[in-house]
Backbone and ligand atoms as CSV (ligand in chain L), in Angstrom:
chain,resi,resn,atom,element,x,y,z
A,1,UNK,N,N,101.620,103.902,158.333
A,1,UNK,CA,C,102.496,104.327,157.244
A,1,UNK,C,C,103.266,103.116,156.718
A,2,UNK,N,N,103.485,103.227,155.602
A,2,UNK,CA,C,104.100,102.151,154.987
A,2,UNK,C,C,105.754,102.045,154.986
A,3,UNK,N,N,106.386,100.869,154.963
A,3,UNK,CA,C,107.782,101.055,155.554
A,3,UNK,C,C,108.458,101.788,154.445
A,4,UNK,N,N,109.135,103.289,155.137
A,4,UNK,CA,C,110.098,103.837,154.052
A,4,UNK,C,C,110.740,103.302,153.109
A,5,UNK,N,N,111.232,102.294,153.341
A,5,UNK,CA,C,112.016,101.982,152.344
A,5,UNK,C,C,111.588,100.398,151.713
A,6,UNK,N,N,110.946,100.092,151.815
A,6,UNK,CA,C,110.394,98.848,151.223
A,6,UNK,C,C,111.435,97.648,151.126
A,7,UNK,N,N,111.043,96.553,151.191
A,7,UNK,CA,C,111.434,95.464,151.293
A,7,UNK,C,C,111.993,94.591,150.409
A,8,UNK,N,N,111.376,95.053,149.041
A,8,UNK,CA,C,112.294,95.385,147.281
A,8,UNK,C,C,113.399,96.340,147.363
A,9,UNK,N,N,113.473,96.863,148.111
A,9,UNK,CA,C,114.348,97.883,147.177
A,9,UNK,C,C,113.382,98.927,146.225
A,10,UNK,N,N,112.271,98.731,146.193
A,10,UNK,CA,C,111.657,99.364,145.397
A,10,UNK,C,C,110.895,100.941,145.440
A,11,UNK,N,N,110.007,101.556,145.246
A,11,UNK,CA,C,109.633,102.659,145.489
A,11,UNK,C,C,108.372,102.170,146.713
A,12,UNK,N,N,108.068,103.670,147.310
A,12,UNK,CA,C,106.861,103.229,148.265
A,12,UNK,C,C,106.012,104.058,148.601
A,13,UNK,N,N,104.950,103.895,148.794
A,13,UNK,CA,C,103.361,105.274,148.666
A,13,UNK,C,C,103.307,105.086,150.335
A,14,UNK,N,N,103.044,106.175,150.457
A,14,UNK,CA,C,102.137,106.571,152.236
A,14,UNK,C,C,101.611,108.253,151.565
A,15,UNK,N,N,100.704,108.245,152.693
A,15,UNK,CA,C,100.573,109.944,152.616
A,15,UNK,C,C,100.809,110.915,153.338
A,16,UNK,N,N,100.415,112.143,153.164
A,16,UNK,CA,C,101.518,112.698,153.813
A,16,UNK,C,C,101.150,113.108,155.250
A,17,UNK,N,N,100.093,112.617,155.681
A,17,UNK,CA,C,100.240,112.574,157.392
A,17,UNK,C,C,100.590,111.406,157.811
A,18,UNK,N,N,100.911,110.561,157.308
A,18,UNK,CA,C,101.960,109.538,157.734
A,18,UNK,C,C,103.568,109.844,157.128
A,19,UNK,N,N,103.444,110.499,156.364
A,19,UNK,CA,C,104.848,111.042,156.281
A,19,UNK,C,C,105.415,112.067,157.401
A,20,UNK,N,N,104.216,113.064,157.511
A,20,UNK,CA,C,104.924,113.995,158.904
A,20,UNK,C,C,104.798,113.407,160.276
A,21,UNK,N,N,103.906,112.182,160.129
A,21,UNK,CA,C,104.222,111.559,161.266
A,21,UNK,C,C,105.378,110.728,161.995
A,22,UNK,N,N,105.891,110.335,160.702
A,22,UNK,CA,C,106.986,109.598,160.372
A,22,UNK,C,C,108.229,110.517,160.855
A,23,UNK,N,N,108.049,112.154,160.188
A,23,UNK,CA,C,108.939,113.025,160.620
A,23,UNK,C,C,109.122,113.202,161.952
A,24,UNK,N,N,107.609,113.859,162.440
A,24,UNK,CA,C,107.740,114.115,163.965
A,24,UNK,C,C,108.218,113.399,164.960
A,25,UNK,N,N,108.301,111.978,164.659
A,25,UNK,CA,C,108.118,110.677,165.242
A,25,UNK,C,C,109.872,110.697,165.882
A,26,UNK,N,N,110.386,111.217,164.402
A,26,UNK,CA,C,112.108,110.926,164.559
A,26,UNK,C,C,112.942,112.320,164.803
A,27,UNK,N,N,112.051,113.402,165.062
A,27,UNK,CA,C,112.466,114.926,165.633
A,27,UNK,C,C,112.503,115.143,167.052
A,28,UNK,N,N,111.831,114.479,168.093
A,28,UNK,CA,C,111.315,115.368,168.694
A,28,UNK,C,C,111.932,116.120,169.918
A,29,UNK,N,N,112.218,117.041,169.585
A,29,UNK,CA,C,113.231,117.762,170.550
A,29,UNK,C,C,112.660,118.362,172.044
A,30,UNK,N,N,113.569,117.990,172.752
A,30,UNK,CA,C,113.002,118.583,174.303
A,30,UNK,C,C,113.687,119.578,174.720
A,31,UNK,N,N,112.907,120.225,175.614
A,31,UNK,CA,C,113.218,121.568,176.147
A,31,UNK,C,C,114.042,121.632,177.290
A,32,UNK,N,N,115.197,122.596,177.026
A,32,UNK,CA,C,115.879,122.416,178.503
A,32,UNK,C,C,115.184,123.139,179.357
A,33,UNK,N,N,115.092,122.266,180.475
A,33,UNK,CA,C,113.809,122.365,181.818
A,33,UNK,C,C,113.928,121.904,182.663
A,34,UNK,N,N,114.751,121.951,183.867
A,34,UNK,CA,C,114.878,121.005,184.859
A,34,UNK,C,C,114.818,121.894,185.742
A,35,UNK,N,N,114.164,121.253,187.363
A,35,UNK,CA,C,113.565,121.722,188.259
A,35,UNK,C,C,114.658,121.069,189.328
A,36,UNK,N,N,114.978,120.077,189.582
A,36,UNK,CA,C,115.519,119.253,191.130
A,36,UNK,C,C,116.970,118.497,190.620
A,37,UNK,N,N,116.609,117.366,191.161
A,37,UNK,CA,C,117.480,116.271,191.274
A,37,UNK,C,C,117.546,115.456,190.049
A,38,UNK,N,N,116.118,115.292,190.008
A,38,UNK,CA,C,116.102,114.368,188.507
A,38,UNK,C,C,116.371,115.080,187.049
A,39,UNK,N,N,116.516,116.507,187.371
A,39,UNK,CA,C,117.766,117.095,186.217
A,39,UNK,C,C,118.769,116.416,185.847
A,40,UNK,N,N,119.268,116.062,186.564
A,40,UNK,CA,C,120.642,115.368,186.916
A,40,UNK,C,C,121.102,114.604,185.580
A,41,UNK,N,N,119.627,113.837,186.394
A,41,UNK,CA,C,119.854,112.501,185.266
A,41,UNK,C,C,118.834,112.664,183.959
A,42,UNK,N,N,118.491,114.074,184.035
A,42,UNK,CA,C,118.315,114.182,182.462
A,42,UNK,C,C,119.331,114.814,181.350
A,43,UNK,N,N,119.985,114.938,182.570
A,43,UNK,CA,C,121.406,115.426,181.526
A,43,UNK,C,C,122.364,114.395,181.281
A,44,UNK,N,N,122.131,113.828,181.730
A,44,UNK,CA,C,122.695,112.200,181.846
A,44,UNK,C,C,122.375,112.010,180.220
A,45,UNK,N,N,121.206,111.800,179.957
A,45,UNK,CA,C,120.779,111.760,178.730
A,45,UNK,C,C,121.657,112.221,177.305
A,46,UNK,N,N,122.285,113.419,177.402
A,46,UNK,CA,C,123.040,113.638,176.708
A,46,UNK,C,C,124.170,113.047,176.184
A,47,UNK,N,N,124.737,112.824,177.475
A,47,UNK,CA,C,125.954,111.903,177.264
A,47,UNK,C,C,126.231,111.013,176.085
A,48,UNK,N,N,127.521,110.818,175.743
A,48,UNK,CA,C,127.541,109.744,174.485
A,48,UNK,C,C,127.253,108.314,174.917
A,49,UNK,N,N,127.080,108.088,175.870
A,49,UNK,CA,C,126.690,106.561,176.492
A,49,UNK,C,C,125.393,106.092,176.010
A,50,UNK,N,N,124.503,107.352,176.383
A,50,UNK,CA,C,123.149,107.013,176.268
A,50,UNK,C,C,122.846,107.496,174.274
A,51,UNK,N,N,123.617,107.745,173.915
A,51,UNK,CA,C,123.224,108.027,172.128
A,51,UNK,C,C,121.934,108.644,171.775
A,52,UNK,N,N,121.908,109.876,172.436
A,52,UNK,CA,C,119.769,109.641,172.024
A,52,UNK,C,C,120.171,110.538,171.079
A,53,UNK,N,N,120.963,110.792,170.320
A,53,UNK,CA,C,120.963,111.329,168.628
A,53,UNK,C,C,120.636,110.083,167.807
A,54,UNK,N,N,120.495,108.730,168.037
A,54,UNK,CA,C,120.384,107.898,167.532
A,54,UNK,C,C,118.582,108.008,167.201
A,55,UNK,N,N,118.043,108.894,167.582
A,55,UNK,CA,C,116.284,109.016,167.813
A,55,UNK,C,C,115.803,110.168,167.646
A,56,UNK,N,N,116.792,111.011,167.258
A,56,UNK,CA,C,116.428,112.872,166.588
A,56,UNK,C,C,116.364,113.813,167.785
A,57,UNK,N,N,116.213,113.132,169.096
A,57,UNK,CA,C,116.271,113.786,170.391
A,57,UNK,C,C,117.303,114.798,171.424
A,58,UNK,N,N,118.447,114.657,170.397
A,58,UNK,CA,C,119.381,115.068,171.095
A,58,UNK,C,C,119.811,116.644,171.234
A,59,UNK,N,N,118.971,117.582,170.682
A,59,UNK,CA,C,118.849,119.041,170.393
A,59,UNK,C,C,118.291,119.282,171.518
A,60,UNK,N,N,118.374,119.688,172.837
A,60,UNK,CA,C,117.650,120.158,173.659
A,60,UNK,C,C,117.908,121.397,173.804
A,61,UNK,N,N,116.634,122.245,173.288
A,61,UNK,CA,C,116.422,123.474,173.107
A,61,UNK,C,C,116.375,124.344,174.108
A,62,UNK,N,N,117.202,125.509,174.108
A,62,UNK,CA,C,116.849,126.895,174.857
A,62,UNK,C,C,115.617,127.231,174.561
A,63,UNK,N,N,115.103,127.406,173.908
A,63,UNK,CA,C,113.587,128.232,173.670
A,63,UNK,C,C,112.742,127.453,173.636
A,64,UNK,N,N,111.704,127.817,174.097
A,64,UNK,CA,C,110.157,126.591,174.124
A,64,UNK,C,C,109.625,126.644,172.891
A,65,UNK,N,N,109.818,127.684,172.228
A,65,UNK,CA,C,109.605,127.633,171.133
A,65,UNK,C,C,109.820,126.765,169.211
A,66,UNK,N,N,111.198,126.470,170.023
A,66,UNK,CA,C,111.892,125.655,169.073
A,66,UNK,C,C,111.961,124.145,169.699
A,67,UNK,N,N,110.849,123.891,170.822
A,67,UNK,CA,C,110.885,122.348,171.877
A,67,UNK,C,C,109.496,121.933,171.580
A,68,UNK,N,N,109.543,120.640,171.255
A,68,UNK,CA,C,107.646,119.804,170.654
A,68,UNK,C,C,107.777,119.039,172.434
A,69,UNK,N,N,109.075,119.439,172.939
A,69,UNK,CA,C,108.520,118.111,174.220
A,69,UNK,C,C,109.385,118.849,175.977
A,70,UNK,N,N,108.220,118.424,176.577
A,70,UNK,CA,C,108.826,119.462,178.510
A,70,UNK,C,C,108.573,118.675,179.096
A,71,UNK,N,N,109.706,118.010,179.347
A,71,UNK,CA,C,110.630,116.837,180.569
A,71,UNK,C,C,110.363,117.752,181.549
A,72,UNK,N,N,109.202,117.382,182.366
A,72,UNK,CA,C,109.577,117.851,183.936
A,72,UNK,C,C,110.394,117.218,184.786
A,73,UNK,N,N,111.351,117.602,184.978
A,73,UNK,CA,C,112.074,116.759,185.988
A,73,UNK,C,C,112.183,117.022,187.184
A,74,UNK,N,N,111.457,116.635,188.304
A,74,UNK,CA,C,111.948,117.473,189.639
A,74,UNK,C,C,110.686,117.778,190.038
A,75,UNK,N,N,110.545,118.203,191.236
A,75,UNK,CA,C,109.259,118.815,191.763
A,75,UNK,C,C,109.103,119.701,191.430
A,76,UNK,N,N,107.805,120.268,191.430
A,76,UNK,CA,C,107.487,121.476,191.117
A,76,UNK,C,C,106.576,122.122,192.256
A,77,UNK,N,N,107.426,123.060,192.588
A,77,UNK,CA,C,106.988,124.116,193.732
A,77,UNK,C,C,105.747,125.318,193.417
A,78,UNK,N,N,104.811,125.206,194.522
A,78,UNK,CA,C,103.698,126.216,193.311
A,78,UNK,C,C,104.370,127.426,193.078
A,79,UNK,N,N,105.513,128.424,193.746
A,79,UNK,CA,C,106.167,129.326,192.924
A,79,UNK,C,C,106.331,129.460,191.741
A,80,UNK,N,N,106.495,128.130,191.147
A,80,UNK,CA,C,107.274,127.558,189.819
A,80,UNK,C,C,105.779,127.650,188.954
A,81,UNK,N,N,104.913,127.639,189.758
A,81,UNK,CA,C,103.797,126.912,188.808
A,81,UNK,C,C,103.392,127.710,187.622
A,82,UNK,N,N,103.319,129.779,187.855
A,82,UNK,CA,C,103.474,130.496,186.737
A,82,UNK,C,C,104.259,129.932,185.319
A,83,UNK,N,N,105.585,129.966,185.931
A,83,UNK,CA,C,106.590,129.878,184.815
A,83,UNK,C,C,106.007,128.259,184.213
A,84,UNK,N,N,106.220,127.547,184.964
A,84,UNK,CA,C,105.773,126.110,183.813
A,84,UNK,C,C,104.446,126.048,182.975
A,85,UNK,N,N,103.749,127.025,183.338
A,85,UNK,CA,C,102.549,127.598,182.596
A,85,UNK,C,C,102.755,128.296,181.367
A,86,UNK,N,N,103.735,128.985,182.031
A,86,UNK,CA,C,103.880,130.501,180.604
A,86,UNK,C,C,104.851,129.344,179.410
A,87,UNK,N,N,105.971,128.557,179.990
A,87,UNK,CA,C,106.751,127.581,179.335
A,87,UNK,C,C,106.321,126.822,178.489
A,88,UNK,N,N,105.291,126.448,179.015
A,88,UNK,CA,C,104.000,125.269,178.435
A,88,UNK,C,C,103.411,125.992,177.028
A,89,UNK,N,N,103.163,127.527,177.495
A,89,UNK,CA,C,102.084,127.874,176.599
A,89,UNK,C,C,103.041,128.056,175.260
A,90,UNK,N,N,104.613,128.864,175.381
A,90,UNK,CA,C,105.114,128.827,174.667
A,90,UNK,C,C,105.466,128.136,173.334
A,91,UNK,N,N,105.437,126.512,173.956
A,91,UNK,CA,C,105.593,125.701,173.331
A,91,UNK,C,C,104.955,125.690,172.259
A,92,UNK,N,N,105.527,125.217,170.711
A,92,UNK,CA,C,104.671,124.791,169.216
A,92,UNK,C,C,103.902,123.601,169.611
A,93,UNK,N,N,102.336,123.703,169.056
A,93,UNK,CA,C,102.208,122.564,168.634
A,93,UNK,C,C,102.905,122.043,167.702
A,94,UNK,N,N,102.444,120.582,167.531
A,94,UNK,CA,C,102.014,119.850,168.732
A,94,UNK,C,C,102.948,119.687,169.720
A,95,UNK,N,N,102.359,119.656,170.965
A,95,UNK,CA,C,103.898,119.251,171.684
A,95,UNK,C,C,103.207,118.317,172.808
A,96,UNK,N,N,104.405,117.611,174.053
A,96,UNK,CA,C,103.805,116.764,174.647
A,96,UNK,C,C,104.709,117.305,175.764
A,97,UNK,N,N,104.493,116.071,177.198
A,97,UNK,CA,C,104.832,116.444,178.042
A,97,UNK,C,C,105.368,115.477,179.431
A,98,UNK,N,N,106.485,114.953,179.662
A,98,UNK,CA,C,106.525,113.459,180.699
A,98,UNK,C,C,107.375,114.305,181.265
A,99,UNK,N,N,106.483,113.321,182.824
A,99,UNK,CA,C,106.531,113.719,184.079
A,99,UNK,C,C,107.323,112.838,184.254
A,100,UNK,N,N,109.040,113.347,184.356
A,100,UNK,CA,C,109.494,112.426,185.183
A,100,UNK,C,C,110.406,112.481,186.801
A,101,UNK,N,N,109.921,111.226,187.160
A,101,UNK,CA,C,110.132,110.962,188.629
A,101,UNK,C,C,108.776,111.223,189.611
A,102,UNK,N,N,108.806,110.687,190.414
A,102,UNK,CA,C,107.969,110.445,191.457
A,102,UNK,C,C,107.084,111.895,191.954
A,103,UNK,N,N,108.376,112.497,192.335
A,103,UNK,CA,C,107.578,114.158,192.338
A,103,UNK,C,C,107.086,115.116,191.530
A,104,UNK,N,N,107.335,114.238,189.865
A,104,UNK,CA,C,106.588,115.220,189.077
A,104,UNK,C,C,105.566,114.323,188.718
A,105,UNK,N,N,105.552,113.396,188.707
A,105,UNK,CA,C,104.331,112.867,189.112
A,105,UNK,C,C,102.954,112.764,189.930
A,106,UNK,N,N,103.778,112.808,191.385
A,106,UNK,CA,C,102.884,112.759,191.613
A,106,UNK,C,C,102.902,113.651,193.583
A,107,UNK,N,N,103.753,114.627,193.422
A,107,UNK,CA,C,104.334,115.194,194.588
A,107,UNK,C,C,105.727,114.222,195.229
A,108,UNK,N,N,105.845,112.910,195.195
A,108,UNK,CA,C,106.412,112.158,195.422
A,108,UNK,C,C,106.751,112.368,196.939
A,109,UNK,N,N,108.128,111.983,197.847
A,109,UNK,CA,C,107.884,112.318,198.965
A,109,UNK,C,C,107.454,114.201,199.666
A,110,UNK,N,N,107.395,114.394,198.824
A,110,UNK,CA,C,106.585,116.037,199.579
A,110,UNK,C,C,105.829,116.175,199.358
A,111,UNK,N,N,105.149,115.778,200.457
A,111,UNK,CA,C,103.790,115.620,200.690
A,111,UNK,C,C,103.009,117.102,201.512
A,112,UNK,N,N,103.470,118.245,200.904
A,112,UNK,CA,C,103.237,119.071,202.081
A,112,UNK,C,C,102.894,120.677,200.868
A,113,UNK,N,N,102.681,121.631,201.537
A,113,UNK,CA,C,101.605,122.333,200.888
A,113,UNK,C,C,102.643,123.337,200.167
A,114,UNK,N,N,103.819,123.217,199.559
A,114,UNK,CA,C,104.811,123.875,199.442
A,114,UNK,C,C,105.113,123.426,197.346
A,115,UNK,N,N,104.721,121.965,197.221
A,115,UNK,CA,C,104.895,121.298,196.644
A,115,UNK,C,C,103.998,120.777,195.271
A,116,UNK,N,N,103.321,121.155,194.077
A,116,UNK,CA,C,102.441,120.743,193.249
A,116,UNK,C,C,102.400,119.212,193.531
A,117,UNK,N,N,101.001,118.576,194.299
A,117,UNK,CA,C,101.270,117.043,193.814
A,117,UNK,C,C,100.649,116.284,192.687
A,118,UNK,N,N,101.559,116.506,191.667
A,118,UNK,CA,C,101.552,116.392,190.731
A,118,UNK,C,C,101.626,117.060,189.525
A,119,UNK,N,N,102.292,117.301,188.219
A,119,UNK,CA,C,101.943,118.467,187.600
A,119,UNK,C,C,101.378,118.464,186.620
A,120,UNK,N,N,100.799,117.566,186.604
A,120,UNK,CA,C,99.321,117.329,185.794
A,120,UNK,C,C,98.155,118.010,186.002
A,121,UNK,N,N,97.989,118.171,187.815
A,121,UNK,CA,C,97.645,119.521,188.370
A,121,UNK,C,C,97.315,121.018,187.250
A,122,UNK,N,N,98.387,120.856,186.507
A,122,UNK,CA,C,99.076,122.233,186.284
A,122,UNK,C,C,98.786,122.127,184.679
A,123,UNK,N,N,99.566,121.445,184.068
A,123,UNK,CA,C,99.448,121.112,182.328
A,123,UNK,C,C,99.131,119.774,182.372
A,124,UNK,N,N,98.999,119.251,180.940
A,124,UNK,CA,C,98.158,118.027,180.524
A,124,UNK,C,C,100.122,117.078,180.475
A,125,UNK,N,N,99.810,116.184,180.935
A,125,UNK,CA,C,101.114,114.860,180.965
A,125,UNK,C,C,100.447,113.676,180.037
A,126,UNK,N,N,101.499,113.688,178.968
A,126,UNK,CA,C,101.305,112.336,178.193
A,126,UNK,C,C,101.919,111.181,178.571
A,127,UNK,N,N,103.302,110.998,179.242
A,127,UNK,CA,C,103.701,109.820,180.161
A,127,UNK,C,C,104.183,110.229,181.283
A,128,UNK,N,N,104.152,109.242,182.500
A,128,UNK,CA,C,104.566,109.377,183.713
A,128,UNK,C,C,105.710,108.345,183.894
A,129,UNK,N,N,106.924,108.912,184.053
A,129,UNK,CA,C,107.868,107.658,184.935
A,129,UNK,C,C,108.406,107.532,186.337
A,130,UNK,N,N,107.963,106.147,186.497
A,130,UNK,CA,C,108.001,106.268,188.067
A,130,UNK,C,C,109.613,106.606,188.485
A,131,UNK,N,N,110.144,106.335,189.363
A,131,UNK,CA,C,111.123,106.416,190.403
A,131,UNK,C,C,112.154,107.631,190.713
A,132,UNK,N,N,112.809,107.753,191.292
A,132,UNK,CA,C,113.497,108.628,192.466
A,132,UNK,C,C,114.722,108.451,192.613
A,133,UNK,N,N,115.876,109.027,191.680
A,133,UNK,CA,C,115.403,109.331,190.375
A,133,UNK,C,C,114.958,108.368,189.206
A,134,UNK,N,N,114.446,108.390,188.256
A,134,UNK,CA,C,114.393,107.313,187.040
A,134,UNK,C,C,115.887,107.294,186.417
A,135,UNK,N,N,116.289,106.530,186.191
A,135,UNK,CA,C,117.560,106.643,185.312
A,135,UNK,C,C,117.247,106.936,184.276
A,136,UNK,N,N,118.787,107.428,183.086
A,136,UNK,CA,C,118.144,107.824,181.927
A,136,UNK,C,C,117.615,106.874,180.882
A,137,UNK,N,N,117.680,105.566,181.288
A,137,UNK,CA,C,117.591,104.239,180.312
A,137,UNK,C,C,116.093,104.500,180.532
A,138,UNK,N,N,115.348,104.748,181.330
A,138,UNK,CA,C,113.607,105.222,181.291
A,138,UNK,C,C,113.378,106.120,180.846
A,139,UNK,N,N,113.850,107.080,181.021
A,139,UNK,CA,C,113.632,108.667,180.137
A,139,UNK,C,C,113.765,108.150,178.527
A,140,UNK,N,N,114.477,107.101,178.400
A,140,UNK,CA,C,114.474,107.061,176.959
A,140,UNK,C,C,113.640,105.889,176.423
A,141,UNK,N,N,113.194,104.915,177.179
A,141,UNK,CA,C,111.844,104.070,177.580
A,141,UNK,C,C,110.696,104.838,177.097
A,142,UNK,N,N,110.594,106.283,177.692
A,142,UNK,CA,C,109.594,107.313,177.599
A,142,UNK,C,C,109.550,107.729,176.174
A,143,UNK,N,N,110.628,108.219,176.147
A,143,UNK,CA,C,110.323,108.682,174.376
A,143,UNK,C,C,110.248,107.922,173.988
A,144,UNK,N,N,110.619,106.445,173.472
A,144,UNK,CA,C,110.552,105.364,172.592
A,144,UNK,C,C,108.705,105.607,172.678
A,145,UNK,N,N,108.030,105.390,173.706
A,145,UNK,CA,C,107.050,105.439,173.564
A,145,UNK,C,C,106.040,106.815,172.940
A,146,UNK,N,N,106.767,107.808,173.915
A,146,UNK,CA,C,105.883,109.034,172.926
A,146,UNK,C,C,106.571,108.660,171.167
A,147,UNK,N,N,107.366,108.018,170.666
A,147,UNK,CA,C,107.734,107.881,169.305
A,147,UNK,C,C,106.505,107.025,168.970
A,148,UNK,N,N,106.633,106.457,169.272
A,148,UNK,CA,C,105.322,105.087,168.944
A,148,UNK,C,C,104.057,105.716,169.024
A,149,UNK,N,N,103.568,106.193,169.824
A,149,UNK,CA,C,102.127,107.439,170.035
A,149,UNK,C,C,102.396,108.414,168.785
A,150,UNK,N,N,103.105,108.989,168.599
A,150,UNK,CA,C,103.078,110.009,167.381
A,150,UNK,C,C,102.882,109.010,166.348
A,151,UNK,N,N,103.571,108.052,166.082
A,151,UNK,CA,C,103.695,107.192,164.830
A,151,UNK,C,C,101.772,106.978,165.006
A,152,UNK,N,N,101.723,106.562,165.606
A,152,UNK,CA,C,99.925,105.447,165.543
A,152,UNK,C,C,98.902,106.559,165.921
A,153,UNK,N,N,99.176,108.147,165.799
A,153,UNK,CA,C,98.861,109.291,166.138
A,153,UNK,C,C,97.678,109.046,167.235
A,154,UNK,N,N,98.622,108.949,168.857
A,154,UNK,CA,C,97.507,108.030,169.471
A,154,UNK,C,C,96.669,109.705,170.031
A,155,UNK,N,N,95.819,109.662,170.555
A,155,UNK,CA,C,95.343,110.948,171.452
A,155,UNK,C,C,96.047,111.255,172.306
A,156,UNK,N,N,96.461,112.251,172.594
A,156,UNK,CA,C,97.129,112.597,173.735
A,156,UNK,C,C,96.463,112.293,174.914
A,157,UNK,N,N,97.442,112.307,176.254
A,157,UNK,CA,C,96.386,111.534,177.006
A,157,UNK,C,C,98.001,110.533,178.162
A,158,UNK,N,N,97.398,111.089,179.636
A,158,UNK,CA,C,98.677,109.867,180.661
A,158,UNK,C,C,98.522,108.705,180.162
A,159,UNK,N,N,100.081,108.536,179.865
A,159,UNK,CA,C,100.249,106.566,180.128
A,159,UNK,C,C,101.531,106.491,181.024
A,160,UNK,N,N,101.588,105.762,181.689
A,160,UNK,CA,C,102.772,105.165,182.794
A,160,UNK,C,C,103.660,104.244,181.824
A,161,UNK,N,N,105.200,104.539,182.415
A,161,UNK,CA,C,106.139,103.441,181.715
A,161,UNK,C,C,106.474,102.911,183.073
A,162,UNK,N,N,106.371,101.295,182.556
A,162,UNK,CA,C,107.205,100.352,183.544
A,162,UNK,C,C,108.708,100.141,183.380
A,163,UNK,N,N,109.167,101.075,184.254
A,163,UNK,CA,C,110.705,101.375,184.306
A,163,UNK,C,C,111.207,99.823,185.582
L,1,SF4,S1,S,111.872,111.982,192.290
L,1,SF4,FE1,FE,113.645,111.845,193.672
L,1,SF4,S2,S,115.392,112.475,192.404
L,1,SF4,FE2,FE,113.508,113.215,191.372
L,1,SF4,S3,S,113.181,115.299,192.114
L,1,SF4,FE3,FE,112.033,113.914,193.455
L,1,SF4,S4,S,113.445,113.515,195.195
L,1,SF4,FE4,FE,114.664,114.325,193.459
């Protein structure tokens, strides 16, 4: 897409799936969804410290319906595994999905039969961030990047952030 606002001052052509890409790019609202610990620090996120209204992100929705994005945060217990299913399905396209922390990744330390390892397992994950917990300066690492993937409308599809 061509830069909104041009470099004249002048007028500027794109079309319009680079225009709604452009939109989606700077919307994308996440779903309130937290499972564990690394809730925590996705609420962290909110805070005025971390500014993520500065990136259209800062609406975190009650309804899956009105959410393009499901922050797993926390392990996910196969009890849970219905509901993050039915949650998932809810969701509008397009929507996406980062796994964050170690145990939504990838079971992290529970290693034991109580525990999804991984919840990719379960629904499709477009980024993974590592650590235990990730702080929120990675959670927002993460979206910068799902922003950049919507912009270059990459395929959906895991990528890891180096937090
Ligand atoms: S990665 Fe660490 S902080 Fe996050 S849910 Fe697992 S144990 Fe808790």
């Amino acid at each position: 897409m061509s830069d909104l606002f041009g470099e004249d001052g002048g007028f500027v052509t794109t079309t319009v799936d680079g225009f709604l890409r452009w939109a989606k790019s700077n919307s994308v609202w996440p779903l309130t969804f937290g499972l564990a610990c690394c809730a925590i620090e996705m609420m962290n996120l909110t805070a005025p410290r971390y500014d993520l209204a500065q990136w259209g992100s800062e609406a975190f929705r009650a309804s899956p319906r009105q959410a393009d994005l499901m922050i797993v945060s926390g392990r996910l217990c196969n009890k849970m595994v219905p509901v993050a299913r039915q949650v998932y399905e809810q969701m509008a396209e397009p929507k996406w999905v980062v796994a964050m922390g170690a145990c939504a990744s990838t079971g992290g330390i529970f290693d034991n039969y109580a525990v999804v390892q991984g919840v990719d397992n379960v629904i499709p994950v477009d980024i993974y961030i590592p650590g235990c917990p990730p702080t929120p300066d990675a959670v927002i690492h993460a979206i910068q990047m799902l922003r950049e993937r919507i912009s270059r409308n990459d395929p959906k599809g895991g990528l890891k952030v180096n937090a």
